[in-house]
VEXVEXTI-311018 format. One record per residue: residue number from 1; z, y, x of N, C-alpha, C in turn. Coordinates in steps of 0.001 Angstrom, whole numbers, always signed. Each point is the difference from the previous one (the first is absolute). Layout:
<guses>
<guse NUM; <Z; Y; X>; <Z; Y; X>; <Z; Y; X>>;
...
</guses>
This chain:
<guses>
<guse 1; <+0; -1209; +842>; <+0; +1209; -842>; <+0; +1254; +873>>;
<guse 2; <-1250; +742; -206>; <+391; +1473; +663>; <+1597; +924; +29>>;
<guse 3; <+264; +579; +935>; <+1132; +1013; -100>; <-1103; +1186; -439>>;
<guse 4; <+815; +502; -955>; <-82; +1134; -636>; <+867; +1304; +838>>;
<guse 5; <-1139; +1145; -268>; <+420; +1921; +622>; <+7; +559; -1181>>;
<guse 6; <+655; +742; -665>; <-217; +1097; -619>; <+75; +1189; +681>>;
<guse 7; <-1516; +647; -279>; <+426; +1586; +766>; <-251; +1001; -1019>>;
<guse 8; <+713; +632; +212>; <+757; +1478; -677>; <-917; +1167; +13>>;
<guse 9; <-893; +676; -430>; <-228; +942; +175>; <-2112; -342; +717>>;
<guse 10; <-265; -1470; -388>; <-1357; -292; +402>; <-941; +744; -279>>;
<guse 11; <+113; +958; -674>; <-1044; +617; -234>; <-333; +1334; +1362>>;
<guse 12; <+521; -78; +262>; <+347; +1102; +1176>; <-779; -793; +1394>>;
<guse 13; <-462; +1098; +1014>; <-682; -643; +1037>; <+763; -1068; +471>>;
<guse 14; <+1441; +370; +432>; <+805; -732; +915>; <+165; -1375; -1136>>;
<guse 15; <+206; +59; -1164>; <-523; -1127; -1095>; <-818; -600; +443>>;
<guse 16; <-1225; +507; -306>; <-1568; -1005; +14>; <-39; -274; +1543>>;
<guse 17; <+769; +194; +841>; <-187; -607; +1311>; <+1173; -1192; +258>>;
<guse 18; <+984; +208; -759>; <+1174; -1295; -44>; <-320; -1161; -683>>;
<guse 19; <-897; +532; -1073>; <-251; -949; -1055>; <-1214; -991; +338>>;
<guse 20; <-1040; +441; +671>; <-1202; -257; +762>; <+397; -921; +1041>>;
<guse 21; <+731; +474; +1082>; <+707; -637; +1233>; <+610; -1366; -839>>;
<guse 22; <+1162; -5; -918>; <+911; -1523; -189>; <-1019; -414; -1012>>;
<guse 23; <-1084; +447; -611>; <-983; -1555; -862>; <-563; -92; +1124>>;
<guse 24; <-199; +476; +1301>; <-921; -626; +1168>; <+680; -1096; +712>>;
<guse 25; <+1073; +205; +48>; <+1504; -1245; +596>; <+12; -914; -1121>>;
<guse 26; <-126; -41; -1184>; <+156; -858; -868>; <+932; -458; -1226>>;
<guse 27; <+359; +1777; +199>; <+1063; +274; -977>; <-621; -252; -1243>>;
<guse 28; <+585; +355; -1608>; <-498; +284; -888>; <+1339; +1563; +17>>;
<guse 29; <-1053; +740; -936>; <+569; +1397; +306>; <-48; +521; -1305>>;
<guse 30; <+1170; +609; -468>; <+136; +352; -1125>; <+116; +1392; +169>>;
<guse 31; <-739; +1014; -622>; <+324; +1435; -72>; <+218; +1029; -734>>;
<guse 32; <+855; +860; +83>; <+563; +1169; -1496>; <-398; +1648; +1338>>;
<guse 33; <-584; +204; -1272>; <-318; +1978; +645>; <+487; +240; -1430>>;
<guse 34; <+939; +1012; -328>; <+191; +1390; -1216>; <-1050; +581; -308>>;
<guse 35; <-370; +770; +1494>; <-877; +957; +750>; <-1258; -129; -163>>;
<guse 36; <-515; -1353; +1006>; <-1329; +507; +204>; <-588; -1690; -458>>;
<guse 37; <-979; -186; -116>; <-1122; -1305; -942>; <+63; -964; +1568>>;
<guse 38; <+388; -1084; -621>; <-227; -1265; +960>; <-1494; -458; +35>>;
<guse 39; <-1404; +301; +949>; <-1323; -739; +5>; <+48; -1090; +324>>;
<guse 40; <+780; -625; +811>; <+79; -1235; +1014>; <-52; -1169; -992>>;
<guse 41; <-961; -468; -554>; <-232; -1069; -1225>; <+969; -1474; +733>>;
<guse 42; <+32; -565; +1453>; <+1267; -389; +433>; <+988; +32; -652>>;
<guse 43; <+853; +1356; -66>; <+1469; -130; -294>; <-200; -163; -1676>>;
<guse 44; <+1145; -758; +201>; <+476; +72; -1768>; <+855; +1184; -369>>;
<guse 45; <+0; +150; -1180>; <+360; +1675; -58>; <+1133; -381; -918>>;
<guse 46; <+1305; +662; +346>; <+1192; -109; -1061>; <-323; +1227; -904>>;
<guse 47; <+616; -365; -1090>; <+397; +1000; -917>; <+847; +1275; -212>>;
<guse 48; <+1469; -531; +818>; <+1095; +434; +163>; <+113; -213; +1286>>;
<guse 49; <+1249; +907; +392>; <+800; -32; +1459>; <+814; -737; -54>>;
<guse 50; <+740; -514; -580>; <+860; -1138; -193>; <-1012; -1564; -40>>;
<guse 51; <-610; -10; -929>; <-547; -864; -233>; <-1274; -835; +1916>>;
<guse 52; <-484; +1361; +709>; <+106; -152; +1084>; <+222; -782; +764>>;
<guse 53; <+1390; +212; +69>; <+792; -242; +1103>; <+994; -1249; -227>>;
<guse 54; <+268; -657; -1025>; <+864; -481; -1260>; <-539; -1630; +1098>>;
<guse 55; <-1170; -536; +278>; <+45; -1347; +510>; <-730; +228; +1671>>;
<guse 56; <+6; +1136; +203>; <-834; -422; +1619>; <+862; -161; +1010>>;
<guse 57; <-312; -549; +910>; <+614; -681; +1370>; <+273; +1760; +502>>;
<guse 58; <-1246; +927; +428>; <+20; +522; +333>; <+137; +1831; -590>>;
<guse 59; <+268; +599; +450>; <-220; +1456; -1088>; <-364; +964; +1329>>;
<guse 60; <-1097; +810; +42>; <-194; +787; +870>; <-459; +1302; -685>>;
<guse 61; <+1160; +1133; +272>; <-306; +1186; -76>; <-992; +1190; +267>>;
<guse 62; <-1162; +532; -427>; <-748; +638; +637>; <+201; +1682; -867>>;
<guse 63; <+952; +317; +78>; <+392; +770; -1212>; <+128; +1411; +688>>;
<guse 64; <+272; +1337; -890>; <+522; +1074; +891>; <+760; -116; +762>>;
<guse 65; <+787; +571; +807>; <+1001; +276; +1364>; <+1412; +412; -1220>>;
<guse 66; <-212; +1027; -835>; <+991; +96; -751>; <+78; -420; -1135>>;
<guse 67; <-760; -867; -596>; <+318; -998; -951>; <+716; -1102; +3>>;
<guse 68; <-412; +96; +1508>; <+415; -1940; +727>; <+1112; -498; -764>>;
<guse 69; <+1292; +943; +554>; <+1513; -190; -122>; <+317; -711; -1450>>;
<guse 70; <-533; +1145; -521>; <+227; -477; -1755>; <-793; -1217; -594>>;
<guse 71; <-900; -605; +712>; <-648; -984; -434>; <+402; -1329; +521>>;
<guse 72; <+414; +538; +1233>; <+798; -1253; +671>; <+1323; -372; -706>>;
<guse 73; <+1057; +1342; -1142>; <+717; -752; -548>; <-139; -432; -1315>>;
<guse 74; <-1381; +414; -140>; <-471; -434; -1858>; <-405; -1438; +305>>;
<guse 75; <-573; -582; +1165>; <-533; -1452; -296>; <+728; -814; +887>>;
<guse 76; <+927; +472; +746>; <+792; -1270; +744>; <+602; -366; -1079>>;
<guse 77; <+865; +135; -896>; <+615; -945; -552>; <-1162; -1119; -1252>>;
<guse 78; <-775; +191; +70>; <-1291; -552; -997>; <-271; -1330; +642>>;
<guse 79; <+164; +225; +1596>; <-674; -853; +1188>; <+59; -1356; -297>>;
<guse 80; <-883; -1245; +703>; <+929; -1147; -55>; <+877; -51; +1088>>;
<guse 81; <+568; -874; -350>; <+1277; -583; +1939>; <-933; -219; +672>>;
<guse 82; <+342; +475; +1335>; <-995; -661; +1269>; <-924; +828; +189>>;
<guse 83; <-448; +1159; -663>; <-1305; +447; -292>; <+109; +1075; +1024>>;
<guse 84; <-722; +203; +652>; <-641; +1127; +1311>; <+127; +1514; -859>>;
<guse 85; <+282; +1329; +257>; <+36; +1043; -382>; <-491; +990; +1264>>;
<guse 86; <-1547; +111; +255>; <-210; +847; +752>; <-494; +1572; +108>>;
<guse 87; <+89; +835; +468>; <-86; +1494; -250>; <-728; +338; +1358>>;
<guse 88; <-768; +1452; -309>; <-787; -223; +1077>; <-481; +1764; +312>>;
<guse 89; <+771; +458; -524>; <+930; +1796; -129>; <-544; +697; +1461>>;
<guse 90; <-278; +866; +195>; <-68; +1027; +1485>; <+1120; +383; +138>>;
<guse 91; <+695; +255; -961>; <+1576; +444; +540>; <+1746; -1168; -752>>;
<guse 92; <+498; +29; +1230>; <+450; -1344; -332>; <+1502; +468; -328>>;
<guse 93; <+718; +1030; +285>; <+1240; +592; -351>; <+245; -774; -1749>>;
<guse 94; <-300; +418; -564>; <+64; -108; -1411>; <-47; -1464; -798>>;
<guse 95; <-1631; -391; +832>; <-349; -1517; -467>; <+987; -1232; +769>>;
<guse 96; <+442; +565; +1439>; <+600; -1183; +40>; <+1449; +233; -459>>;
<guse 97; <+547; +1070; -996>; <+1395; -117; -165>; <+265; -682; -1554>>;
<guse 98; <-1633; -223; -332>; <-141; -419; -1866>; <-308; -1310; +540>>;
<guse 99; <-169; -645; +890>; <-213; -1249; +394>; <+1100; -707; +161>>;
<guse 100; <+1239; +1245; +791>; <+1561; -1291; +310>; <+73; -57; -954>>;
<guse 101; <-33; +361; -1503>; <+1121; +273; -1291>; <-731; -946; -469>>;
<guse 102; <-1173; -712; -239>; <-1278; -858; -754>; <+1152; -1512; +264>>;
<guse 103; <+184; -1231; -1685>; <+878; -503; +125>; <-423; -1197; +1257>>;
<guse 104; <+1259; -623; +231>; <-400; -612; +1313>; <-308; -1714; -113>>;
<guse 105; <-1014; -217; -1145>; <-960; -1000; -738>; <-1195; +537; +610>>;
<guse 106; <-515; +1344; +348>; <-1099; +204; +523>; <+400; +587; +1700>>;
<guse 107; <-1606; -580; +598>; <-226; +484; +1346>; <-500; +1471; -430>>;
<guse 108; <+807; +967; +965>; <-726; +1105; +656>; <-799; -71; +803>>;
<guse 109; <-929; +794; +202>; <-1314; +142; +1464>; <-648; +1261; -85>>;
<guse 110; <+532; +445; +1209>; <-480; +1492; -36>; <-1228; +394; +1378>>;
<guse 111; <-550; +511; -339>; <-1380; -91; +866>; <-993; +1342; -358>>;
<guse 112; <-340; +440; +1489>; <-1212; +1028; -542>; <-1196; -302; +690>>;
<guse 113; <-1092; -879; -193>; <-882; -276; +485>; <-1101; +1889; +391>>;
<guse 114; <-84; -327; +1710>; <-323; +1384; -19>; <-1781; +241; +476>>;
<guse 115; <-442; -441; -1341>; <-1512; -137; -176>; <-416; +472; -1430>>;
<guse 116; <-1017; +647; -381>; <-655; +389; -1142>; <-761; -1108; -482>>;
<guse 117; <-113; +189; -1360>; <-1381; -501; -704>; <-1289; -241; +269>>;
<guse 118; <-46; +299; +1294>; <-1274; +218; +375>; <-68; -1367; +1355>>;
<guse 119; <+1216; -608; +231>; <+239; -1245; +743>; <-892; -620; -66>>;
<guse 120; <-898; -1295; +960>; <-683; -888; -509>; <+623; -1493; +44>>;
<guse 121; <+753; +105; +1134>; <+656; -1235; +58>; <+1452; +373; +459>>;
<guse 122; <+895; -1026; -4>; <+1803; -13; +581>; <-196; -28; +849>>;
<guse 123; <-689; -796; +868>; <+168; -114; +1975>; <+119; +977; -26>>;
<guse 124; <+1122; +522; +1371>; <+224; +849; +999>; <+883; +1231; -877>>;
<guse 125; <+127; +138; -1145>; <+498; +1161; -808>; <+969; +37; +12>>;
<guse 126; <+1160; +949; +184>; <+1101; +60; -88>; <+1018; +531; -1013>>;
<guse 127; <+897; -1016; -648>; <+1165; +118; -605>; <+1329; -164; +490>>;
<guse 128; <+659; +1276; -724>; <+1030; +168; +258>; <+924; -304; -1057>>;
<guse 129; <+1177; -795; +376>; <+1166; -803; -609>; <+1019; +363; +88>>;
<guse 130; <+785; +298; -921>; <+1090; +338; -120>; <+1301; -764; -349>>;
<guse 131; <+863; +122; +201>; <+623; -1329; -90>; <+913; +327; -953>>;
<guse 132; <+595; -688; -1265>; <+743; +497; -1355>; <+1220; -1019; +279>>;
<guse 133; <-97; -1346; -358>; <+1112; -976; +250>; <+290; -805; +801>>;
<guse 134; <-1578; -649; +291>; <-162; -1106; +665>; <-1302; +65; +838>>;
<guse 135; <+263; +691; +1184>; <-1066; +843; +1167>; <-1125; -1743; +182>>;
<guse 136; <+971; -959; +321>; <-898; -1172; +403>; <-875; -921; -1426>>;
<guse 137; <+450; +286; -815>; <-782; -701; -1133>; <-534; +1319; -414>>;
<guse 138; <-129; +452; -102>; <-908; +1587; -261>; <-1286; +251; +725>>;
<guse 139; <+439; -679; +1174>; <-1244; +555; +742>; <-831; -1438; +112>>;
<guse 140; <+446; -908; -116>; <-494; -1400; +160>; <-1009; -23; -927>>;
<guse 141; <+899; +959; -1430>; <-1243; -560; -1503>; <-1137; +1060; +562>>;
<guse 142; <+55; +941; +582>; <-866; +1390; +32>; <-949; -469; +1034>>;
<guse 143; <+548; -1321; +936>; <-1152; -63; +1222>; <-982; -1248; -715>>;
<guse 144; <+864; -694; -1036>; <-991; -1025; -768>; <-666; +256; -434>>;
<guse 145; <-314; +774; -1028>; <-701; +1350; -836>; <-1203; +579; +1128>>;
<guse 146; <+467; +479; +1119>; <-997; +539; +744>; <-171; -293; +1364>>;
<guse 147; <-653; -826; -41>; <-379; -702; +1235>; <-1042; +445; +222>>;
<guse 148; <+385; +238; +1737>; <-572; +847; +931>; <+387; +1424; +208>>;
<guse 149; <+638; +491; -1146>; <+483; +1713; +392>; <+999; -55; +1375>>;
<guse 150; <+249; +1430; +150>; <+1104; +54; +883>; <+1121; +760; -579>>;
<guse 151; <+1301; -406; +22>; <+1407; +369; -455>; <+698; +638; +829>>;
<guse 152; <+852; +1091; -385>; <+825; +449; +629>; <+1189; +504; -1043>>;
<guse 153; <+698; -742; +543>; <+1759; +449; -1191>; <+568; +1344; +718>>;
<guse 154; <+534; +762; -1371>; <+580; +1125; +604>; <+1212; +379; -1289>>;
<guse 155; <+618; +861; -1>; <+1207; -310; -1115>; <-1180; +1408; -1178>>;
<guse 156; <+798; +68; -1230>; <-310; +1132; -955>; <-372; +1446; +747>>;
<guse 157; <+1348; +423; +465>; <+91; +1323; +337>; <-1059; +38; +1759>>;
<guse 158; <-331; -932; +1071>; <-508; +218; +810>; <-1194; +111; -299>>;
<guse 159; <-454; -804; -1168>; <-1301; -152; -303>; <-406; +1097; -523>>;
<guse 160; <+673; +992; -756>; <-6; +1370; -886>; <-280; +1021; +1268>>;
<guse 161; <+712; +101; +1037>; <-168; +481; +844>; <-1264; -59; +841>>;
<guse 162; <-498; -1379; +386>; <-1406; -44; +536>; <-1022; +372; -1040>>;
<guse 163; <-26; -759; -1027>; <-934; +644; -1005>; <-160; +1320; -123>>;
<guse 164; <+677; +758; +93>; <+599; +1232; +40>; <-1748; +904; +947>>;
<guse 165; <+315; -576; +1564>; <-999; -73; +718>; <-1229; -648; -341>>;
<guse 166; <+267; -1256; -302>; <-1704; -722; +148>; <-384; +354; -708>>;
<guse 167; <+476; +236; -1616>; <-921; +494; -1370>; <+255; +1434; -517>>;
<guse 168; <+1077; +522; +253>; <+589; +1160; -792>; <-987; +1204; +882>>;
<guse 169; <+651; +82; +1488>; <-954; +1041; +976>; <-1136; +179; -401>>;
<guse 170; <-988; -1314; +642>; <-1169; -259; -488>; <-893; +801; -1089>>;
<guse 171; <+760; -835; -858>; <-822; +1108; -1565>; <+589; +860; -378>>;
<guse 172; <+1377; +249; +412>; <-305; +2415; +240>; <-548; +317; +575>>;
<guse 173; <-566; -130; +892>; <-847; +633; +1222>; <-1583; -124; -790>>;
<guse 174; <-139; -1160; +193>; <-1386; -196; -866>; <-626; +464; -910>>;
<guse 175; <+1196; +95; -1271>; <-94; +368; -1110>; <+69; +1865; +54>>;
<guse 176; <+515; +338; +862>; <-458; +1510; +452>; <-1271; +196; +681>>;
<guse 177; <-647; -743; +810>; <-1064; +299; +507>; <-1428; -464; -982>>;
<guse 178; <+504; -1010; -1165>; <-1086; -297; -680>; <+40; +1276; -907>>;
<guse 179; <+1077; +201; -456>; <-220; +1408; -676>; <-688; +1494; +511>>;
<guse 180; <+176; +185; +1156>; <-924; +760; +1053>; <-1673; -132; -71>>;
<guse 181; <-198; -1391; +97>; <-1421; -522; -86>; <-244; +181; -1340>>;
<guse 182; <+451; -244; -1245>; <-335; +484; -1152>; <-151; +955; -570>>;
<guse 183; <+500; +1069; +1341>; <-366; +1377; -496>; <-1068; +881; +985>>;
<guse 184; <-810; -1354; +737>; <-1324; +652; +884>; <-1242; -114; -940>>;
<guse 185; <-63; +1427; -292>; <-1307; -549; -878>; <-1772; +170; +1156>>;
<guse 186; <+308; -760; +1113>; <-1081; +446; +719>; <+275; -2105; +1083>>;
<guse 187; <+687; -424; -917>; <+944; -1050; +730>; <-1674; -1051; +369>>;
<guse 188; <-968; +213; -427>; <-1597; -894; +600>; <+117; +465; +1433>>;
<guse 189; <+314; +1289; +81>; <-407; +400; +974>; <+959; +28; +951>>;
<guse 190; <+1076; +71; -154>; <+1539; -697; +578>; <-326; -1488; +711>>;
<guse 191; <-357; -685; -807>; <-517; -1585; +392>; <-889; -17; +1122>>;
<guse 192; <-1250; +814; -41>; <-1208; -2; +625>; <+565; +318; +1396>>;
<guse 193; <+965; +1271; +114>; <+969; +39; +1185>; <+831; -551; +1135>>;
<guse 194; <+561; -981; -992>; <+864; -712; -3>; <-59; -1137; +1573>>;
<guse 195; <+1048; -8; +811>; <-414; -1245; +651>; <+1404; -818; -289>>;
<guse 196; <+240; -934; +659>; <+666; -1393; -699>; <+1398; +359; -554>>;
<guse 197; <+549; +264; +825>; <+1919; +704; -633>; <-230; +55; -1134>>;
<guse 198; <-535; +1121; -363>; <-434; +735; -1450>; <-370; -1243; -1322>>;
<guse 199; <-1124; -586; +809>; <-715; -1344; -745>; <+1282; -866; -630>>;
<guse 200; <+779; -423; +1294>; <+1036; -865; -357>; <+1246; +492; -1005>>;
<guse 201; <+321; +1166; +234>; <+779; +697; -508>; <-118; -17; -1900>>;
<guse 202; <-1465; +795; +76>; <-641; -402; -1698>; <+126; -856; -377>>;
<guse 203; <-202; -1015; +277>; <-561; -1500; -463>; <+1816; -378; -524>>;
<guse 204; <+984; +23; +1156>; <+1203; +11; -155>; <+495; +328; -1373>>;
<guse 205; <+243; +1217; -9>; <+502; +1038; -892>; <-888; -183; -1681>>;
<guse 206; <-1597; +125; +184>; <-223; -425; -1138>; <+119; -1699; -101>>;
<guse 207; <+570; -764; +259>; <+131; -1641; +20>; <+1619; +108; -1158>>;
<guse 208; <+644; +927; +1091>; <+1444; +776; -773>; <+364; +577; -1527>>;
<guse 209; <-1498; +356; +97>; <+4; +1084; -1623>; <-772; -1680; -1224>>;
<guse 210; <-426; -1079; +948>; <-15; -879; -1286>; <+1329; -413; -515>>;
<guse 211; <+894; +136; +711>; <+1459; -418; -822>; <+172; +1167; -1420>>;
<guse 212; <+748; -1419; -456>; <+141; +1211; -1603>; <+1306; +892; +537>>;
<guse 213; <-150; +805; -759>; <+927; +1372; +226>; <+1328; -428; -9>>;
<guse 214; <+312; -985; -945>; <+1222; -89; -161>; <+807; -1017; +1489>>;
<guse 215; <-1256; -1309; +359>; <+461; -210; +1168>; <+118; +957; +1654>>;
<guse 216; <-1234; +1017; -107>; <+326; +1101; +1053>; <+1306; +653; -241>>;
<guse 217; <+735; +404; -1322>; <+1408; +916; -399>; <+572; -854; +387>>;
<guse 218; <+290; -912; -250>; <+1296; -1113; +561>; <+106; -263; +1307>>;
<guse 219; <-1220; -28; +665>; <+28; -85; +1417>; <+434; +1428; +1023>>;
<guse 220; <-108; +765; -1120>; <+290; +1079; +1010>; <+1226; +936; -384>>;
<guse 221; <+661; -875; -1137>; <+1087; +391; -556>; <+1267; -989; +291>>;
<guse 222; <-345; -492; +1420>; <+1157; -887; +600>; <+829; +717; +518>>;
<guse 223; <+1228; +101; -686>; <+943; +985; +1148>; <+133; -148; +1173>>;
<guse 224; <-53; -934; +422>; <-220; +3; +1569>; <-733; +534; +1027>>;
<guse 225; <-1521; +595; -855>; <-969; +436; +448>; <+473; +1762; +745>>;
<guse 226; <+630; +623; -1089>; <+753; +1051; +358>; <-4; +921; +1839>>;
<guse 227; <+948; -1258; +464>; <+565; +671; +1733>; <-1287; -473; +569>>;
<guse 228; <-1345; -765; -52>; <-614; -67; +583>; <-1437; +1280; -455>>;
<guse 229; <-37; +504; -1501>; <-725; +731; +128>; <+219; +1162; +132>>;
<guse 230; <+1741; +398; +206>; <+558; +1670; +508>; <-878; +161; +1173>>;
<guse 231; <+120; -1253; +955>; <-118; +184; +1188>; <-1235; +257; +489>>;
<guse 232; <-1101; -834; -1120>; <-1398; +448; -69>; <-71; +1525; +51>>;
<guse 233; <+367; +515; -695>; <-21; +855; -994>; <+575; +1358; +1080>>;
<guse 234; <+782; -477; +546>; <+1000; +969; +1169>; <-1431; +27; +775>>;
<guse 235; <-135; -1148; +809>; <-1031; -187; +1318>; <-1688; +947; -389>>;
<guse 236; <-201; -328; -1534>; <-1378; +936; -122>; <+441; +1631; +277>>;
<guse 237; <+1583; +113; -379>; <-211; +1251; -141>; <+236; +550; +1329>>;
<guse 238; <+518; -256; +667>; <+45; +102; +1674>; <-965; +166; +655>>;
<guse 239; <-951; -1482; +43>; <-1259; +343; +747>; <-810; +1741; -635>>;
<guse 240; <-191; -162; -895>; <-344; +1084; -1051>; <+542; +1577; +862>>;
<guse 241; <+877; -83; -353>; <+565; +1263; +731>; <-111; +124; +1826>>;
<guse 242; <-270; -1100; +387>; <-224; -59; +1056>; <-1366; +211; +583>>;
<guse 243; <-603; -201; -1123>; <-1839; +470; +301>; <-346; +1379; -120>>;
<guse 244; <+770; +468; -944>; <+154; +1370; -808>; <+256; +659; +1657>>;
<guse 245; <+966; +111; +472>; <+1143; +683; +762>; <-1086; -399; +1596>>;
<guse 246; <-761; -885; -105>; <-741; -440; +1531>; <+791; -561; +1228>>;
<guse 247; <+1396; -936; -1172>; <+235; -829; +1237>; <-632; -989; +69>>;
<guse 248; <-1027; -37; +1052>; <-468; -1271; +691>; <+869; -1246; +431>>;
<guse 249; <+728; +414; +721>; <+907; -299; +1039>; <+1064; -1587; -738>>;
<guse 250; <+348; +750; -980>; <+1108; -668; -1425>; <-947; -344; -730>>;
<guse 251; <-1105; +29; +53>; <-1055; -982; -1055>; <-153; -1658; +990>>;
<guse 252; <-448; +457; +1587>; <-249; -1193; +442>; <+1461; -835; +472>>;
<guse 253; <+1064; +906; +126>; <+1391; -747; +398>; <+127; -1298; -1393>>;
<guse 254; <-146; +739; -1030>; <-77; -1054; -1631>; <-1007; -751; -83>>;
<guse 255; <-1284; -279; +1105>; <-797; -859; -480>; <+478; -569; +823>>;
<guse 256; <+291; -134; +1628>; <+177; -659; +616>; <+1140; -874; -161>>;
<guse 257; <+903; +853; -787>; <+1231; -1151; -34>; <-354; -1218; -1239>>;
<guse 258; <-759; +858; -1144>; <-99; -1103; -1056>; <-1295; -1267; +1005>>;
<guse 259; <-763; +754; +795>; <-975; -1624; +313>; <+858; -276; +1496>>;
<guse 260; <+768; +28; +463>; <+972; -915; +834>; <+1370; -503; -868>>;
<guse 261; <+177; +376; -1191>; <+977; -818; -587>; <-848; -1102; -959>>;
<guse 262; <-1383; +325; -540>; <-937; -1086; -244>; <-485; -1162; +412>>;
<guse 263; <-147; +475; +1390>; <-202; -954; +1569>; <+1241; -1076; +430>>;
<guse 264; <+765; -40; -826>; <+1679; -650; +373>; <-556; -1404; -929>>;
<guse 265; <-528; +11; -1101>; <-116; -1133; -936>; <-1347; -182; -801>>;
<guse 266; <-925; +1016; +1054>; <-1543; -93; -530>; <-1099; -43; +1170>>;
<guse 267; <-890; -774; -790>; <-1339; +587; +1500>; <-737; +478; -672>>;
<guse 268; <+430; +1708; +778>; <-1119; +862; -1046>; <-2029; -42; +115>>;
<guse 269; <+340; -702; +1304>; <-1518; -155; +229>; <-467; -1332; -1157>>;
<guse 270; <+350; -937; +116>; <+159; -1496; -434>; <-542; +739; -2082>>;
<guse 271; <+887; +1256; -721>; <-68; +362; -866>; <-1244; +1037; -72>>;
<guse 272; <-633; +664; +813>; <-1020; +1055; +89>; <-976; -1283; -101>>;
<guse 273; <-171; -1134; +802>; <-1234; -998; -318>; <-84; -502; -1336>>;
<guse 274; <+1073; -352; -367>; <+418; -798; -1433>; <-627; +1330; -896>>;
<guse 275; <+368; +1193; +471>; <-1279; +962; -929>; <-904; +102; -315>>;
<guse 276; <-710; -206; +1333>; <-1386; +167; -209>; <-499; -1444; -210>>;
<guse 277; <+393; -1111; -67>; <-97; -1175; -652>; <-243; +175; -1224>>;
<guse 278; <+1107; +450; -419>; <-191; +541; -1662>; <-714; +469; -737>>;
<guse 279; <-431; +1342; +1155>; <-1405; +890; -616>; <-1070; -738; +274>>;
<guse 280; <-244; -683; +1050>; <-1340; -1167; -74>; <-360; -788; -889>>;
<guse 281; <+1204; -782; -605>; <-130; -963; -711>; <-156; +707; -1941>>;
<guse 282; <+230; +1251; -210>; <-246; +544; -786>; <-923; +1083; +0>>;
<guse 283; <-1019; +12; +942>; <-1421; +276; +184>; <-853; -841; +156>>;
<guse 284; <+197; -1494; +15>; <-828; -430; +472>; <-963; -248; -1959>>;
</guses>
């Protein structure tokens, strides 16, 4: 008999890519959207959210960031015994504290797989695990599930903190400079200009603006994000005044220290090739 997934919220990219992925493993996959229309003629479609979740082995969350909490305590008690409860949130403060309280008939599993919809396969992709009760059966079910990714455990609040960096920075920055580009109305000719930085940069930033709005707000509404974008935020305005005013001098003391403190845990040359790799392989 197949093990059964229910996922939460299938109608949604990060949906139609969970749901796609476990009928390819050999799940049978049951799915509930409120929101948005299930196409995936695959999944079987519940009626209800209860009804859902009520016999599957598995339950996987693909839901808002601030819905999570409350949904995690509307259907744990529905669950069967034994049954997997996984969440899969950008910010984990919240989701993993609705996970200890979930009764203890169900597994917690907290995880942020840190790949888009746009994935083609699991090899090499990396998820991150969080650990709620039971760090070694948590991660055991999460490496069965995805074989071939790469794992790295980190607690709630450290993970809030890096995310903070890997996703939060990211798309403020981006999401300011795509707004810039949306207001070149000469931007053909911007392009025609353009050599690779620039190229890569676009492609970036508008790749950024396909997220729905509500997942860009959540990502950049991580409190954690905060002390790292003062500091952005300090450093533009510095250099800034420092161009203004014609110190040279204190412009190159700040580059030099940021690419010899780069040089400690990077090869910046090793990353300038991996560039123009990039731009090749997206010209060709």
């Amino acid at each position: 008999m197949k093990k059964s997934i229910t996922v939460l919220g299938a109608g949604g990219k990060m949906g139609q890519w969970f749901t796609k992925y476990f009928a390819s493993i050999g799940y049978e996959v049951i799915g509930f959207d409120s929101e948005a229309p299930i196409t995936d003629k695959s999944v079987k479609k519940a009626t209800s959210l209860v009804g859902a979740v009520l016999n599957a082995d598995l339950v996987l969350l693909c839901t808002p960031t601030r819905r999570t909490p409350e949904i995690i305590r509307l259907i744990a008690k529905e669950m069967k015994r034994g049954s997997f409860l996984i969440e899969i949130t950008s910010q984990k403060a919240k989701t993993a504290a609705a996970l200890l309280k979930i009764p203890s008939k169900i597994n917690p599993v907290c995880i942020h797989p840190m790949f888009g919809p746009g994935a083609k396969k699991i090899k090499g992709q990396n998820i991150i695990s969080i650990p709620i009760k039971d760090a070694k059966k948590e991660l055991a079910l999460v490496k069965s599930l995805f074989e071939g990714a790469n794992f790295v455990t980190i607690d709630a609040i450290e993970h809030d903190k890096k995310i903070a960096i890997i996703l939060g920075l990211t798309h403020l920055v981006n999401l300011a400079f795509a707004n810039i580009l949306s207001k070149d109305d000469k931007i053909s000719l911007t392009e025609r200009m353009s050599g690779t930085t620039f190229k890569i940069q676009k492609i970036l930033s508008e790749s950024i603006m396909t997220e729905s709005t509500e997942l860009i707000e959540t990502i950049i509404s991580n409190p954690e994000i905060r002390r790292a974008a003062e500091e952005f935020w300090k450093d533009v305005g510095r250099l800034l005044t420092a161009i203004q005013e014609g110190k040279s001098e204190e412009i190159n003391t700040y580059i030099r220290t940021v690419q010899e403190n780069l040089a400690k845990n990077s090869n910046l040359e090793e990353s300038y090739k991996k560039l123009n790799t990039m731009i090749n392989a997206i010209e060709k």
